[in-house]
N, C-alpha and C positions, 0 to 999 in steps of 0.2 A: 307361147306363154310358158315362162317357167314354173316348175312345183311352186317355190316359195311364192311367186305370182300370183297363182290360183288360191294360194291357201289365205292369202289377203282379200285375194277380191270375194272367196266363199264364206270368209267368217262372218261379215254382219250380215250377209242372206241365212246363217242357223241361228246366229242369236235372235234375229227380228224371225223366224218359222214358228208360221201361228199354228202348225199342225206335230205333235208329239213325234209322230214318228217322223213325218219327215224332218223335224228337227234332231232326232236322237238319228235319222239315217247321215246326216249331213256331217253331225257331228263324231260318228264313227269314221267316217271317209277321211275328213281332215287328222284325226289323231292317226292313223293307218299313213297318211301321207308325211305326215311331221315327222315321222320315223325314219321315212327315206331321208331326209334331209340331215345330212352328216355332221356330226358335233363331236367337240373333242371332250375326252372325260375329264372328269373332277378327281382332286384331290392325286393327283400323282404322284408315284412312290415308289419304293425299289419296295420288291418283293424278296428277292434271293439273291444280293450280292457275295455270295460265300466263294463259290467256283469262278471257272472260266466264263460261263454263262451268266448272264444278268437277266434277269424277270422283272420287268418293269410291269406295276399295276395301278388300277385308278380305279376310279367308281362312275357307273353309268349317268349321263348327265339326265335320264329321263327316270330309272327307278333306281340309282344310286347300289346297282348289284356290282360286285366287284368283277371286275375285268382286267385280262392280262394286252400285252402289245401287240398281242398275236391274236386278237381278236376284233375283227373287221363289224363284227354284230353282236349287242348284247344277246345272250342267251336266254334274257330272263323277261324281256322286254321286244326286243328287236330294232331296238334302236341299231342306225346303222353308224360306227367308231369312226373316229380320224384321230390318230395319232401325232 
């Protein structure tokens, strides 16, 4: 079963969990998992075209912190980047 798989088939067993924790346990596993699941950022944009170098930046698609190309994981989040 793949991640995105699992995270289908565990959402309505946290939404219908008649029990607090096990529903707040369930529901921290799935957002922890949704992270691994790679997403391209928002809003892309040249950061520093002045030089030879170019800094392309965008914003995290899960808490919208700013991120460069060169960054594979938000730092702010842990979402995992795709370029």
């Amino acid at each position: 079963m793949e991640l995105k798989e699992a995270i289908e088939y565990l959402r309505p067993i946290m939404e219908n969990a008649r029990l607090d924790g096990y529903h707040l346990a369930l529901r921290r596993v799935l957002e922890a998992a949704e992270l691994q699941i790679a997403k391209e950022p928002e809003d892309i944009h040249c950061m520093s075209c002045e030089s030879d170098m170019v800094f392309i930046g965008g914003l995290c698609p899960n808490c919208r912190a700013e991120i460069t190309d060169e960054d594979q994981v938000c730092y702010e989040c842990g979402q995992l980047i795709t370029w």
